[in-house]
C-alpha positions in Angstrom: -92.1 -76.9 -0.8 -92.0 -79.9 -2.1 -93.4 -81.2 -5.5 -94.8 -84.3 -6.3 -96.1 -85.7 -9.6 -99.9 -86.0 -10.2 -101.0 -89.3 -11.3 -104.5 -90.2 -12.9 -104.7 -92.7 -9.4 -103.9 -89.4 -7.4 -106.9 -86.5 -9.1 -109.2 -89.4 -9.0 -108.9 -90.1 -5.1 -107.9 -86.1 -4.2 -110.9 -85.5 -5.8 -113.2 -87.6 -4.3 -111.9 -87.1 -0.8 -112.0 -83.0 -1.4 -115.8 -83.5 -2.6 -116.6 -85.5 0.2 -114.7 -82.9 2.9 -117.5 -80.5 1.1 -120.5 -82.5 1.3 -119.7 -84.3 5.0 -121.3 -81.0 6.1 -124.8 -81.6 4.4 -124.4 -85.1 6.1 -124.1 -83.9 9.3 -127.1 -81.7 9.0 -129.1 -84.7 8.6 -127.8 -86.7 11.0 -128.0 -84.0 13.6 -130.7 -81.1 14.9 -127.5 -78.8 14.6 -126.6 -77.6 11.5 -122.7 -76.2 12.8 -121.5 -79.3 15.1 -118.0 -77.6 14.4 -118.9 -74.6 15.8 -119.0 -73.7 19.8 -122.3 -73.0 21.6 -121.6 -69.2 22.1 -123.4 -65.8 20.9 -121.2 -65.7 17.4 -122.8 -69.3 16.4 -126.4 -68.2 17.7 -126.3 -64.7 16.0 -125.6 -67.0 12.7 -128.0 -69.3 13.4 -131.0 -66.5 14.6 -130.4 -64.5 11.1 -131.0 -67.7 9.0 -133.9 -68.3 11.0 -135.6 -64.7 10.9 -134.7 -63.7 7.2 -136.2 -67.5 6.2 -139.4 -67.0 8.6 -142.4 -66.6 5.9 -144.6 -64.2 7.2 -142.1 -62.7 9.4 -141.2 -59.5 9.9 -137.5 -60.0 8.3 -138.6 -62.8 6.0 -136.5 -62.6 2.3 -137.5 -64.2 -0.7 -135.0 -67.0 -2.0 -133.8 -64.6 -5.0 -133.0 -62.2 -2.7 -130.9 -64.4 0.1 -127.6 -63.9 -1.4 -124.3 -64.6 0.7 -120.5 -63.7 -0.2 -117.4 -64.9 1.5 -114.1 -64.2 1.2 -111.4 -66.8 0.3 -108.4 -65.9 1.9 -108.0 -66.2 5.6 -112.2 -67.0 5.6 -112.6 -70.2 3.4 -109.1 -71.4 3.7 -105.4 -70.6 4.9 -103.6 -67.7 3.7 -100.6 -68.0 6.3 -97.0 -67.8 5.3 -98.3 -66.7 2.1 -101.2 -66.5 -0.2 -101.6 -69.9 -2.2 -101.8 -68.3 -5.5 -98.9 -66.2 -4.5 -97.1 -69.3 -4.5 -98.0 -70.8 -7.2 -96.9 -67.8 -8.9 -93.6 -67.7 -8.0 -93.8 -72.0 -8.6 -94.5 -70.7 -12.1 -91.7 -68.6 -12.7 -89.0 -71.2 -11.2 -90.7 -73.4 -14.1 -90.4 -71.0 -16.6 -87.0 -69.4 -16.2 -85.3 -71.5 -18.4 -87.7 -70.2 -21.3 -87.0 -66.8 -19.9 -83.2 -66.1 -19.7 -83.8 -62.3 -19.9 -85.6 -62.1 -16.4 -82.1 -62.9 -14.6 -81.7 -58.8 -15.4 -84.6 -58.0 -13.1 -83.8 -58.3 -9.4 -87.8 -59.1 -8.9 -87.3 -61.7 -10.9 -84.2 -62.7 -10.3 -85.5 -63.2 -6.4 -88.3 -65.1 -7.4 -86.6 -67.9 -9.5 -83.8 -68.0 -6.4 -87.2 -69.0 -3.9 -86.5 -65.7 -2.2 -90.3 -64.3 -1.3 -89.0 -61.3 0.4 -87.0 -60.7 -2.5 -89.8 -60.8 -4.7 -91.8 -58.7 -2.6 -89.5 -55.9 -2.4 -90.6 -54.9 -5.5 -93.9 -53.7 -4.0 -97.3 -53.8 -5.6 -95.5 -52.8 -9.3 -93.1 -55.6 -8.9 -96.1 -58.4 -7.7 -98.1 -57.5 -10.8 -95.0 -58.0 -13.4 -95.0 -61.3 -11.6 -98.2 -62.4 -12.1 -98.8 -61.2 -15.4 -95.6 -63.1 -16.3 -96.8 -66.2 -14.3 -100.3 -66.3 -15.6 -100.8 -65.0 -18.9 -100.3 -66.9 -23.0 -102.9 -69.3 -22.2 -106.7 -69.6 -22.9 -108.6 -69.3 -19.7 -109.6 -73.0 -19.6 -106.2 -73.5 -20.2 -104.6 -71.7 -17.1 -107.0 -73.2 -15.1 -106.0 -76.6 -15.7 -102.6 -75.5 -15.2 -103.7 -74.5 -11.7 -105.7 -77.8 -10.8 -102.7 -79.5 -11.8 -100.6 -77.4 -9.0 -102.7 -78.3 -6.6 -103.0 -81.8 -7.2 -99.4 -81.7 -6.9 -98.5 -79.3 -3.9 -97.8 -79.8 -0.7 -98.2 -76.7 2.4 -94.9 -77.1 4.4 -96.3 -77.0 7.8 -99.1 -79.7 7.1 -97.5 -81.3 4.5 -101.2 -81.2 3.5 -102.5 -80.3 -0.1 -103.3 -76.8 -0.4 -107.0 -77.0 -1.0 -107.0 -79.2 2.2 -106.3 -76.5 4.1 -109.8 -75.4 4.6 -111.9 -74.3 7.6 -114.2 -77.0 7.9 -116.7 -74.9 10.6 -117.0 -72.5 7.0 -118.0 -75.6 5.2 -120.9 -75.8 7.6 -122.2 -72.3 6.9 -122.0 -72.8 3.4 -123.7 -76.1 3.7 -126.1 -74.5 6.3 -126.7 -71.5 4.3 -127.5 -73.5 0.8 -130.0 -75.4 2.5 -131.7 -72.5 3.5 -131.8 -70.9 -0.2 -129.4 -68.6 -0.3 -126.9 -68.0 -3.2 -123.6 -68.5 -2.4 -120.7 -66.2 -3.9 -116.9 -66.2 -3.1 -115.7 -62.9 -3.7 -111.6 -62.3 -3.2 -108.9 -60.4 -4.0 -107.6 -63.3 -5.7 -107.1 -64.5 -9.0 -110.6 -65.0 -10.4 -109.6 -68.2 -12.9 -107.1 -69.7 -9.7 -110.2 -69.7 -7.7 -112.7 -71.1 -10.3 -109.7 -74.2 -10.5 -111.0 -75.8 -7.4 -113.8 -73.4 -6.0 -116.6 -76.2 -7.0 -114.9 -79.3 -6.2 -114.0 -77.9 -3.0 -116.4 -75.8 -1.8 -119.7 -76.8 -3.9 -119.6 -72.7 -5.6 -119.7 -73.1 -9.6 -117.2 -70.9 -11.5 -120.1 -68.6 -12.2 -120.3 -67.5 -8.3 -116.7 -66.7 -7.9 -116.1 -63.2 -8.3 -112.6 -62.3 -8.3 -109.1 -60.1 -9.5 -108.9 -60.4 -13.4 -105.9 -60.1 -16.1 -107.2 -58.9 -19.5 -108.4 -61.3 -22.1 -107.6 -60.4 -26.1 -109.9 -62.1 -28.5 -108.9 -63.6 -31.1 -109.3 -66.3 -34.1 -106.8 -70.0 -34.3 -108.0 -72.2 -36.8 -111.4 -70.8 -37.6 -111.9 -71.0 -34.2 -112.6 -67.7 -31.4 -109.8 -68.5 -28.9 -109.0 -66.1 -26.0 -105.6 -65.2 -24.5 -104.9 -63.7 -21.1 -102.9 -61.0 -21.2 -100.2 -60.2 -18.8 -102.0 -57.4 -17.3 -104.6 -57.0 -14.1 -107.1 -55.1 -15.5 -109.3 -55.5 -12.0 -108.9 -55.6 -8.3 -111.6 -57.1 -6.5 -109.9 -56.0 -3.4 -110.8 -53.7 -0.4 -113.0 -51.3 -2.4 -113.2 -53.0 -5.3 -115.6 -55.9 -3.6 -118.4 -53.8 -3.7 -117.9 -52.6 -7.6 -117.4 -56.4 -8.0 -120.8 -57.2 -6.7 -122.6 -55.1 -8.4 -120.9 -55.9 -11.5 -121.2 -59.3 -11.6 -123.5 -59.9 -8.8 -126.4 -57.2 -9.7 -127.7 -57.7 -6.3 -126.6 -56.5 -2.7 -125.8 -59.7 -0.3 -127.6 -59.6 2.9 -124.8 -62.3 4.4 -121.0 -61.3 4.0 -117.9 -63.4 5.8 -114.6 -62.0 5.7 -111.5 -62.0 8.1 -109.5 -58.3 6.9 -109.1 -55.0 6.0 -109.7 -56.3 2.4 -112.9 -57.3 3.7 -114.0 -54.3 5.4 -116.0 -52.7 2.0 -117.8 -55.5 1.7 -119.0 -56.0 4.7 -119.8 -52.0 5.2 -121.7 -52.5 1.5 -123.7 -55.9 2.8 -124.9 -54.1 6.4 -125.5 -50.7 5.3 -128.6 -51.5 2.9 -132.2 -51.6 5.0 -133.7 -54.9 6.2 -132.0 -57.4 8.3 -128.5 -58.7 7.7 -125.4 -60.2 8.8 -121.6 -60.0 8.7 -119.1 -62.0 10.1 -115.2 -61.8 10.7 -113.0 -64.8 10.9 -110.2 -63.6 14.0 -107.2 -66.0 13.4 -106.2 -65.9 17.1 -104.9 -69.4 17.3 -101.3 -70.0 16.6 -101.5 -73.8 17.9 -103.9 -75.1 15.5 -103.7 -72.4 12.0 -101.8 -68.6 12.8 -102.5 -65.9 15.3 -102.6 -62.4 13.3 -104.4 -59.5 12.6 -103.2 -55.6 13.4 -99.4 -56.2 12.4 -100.1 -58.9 10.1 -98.6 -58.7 6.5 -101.0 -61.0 5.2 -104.7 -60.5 6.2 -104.4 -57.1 8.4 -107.0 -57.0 10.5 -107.4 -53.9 11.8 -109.8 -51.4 11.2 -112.6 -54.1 10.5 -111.8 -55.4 13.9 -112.0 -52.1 15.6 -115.7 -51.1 13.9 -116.9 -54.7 14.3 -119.1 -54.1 17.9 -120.7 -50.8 16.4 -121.6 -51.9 13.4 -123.0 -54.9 14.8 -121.1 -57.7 13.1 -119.7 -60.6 14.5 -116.2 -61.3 15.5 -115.4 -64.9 15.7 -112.3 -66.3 17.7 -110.8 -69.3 15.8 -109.6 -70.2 19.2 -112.9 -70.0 21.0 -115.5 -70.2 18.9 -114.7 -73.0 16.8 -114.1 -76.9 18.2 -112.4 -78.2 14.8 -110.5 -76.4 12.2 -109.6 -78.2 9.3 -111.5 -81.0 8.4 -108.8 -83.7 8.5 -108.0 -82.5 12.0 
């Protein structure tokens, strides 16, 4: 992967071409009677487009007050690609390479060691133990604000292989629809992932129009303290919470307080959630992102490594949510495409 030095030219014009990517959407919408031009004309796009109608029909029989319309989605795999490997993944192991030199000791560790070599597999031999001692190394010493600078900053300055694209390019731009779709509507919008909840909050506004206060995400402990006269707060190298598979629904309720009557996910990971969303009375809706299309993204899903789908897949028809082919249902996938 190759590396290339931000510039104050470069965050100026990234940014403004990643804010427009999120707004052309609301654009479209009034250009256009059809608020997903991205998407096919199929029963996945009309099931989306019935439940906005009915739950924002006032005096209908499914009608839901604006407080109430709240909608979570995935990152991984639903907002953006997660295919060889998950961004922050990379990032972390960026962040070691970077700071081996500081850390002569970690050549003892063969996690480690495989890490600063590039060796992913390496690394991931360690398992789940091995992964966390990776990221807490990676990702912890700095004030929150600052590791999320320190993110933007990797962003701004890294390139996916295949696309040679920046990685917060790399989004689905028939999702940026629904989000756009969905806002306009009054709903709430909430990205919920298994991912680091301060990586996320790095780009999850310019990119996708959600505020750092809607992210809801995996979090490393935070010590308190006092630097100058000043309160300053340290991340600690240690997860202290999974918002992963069952831990979606705790994260909801924890930082949510209110059951989501809209959930898109594409996994396993995914699966809680969207059981949590469809199970509660009244109407709802939940959607899965199938990444069946190996021309234009990655075709995975039961065997996958990254982004099993599986068991969601399986319970999808009888619990009544909606399957999407990336193949089939959608016309464009990224929006630079």
């Amino acid at each position: 992967m190759s590396q290339l030095p931000p510039t104050r030219f470069g965050r100026r014009r990234a940014g403004a071409v990643l804010v427009g990517l999120a707004l052309a959407p609301t654009v479209l919408q009034a250009q256009t009677a059809d608020p997903l031009p991205s998407w096919r004309a199929g029963p996945r796009k009309q099931a989306l487009l019935d439940f906005v109608a009915a739950v924002t029909r006032e005096g209908g029989p499914d009608f839901v007050p604006p407080s109430e319309r709240i909608a979570t989605f995935d990152n991984d795999g639903t907002l953006w690609v997660e295919q060889p490997a998950y961004t922050q993944l990379i990032f972390v192991l960026d962040r070691i390479r970077a700071l081996a030199p500081q850390n002569p000791d970690w050549q003892q560790d063969p996690v480690f060691r495989a890490a600063i070599a590039g060796d992913m597999r390496g690394a991931a031999a360690g398992g789940t133990e091995g992964l966390l001692k990776l990221v807490g190394a990676a990702q912890s010493g700095q004030t929150p604000d600052a590791f999320q600078q320190i993110a933007a900053e990797w962003l701004e300055g890294s390139r996916d292989r295949r696309w040679n694209r920046r990685y917060d390019e790399l989004v689905y731009h028939p999702m940026l629809e629904v989000l756009a779709f969905l806002r306009a509507n009054g709903f709430l919008i909430f990205i919920v992932s298994g991912g680091g909840v301060e990586f996320i909050r790095a780009f999850a506004e310019r990119v996708y129009g959600v505020p750092p206060h809607q992210v809801v995400g995996s979090t490393q402990a935070i010590r308190p303290g006092e630097q100058d006269g000043r309160i300053v707060l340290t991340r600690e190298p240690r997860v202290d919470f999974v918002d992963d598979g069952p831990g979606k629904p705790v994260g909801i309720a924890r930082y949510i307080g209110r059951r989501p009557i809209a959930a898109f996910g594409n996994s396993d990971g995914d699966y809680q959630m969207l059981r949590y969303t469809t199970e509660a009375p009244g109407r709802r809706f939940a959607l899965i992102v199938h990444h069946d299309d190996a021309e234009r993204e990655y075709a995975y899903d039961r065997e996958s490594h990254i982004g099993r789908l599986d068991r969601a897949m399986d319970e999808a028809p009888r619990r009544g949510w909606q399957l999407v082919s990336m193949k089939n249902d959608w016309a464009k996938v990224f929006p630079w495409a």
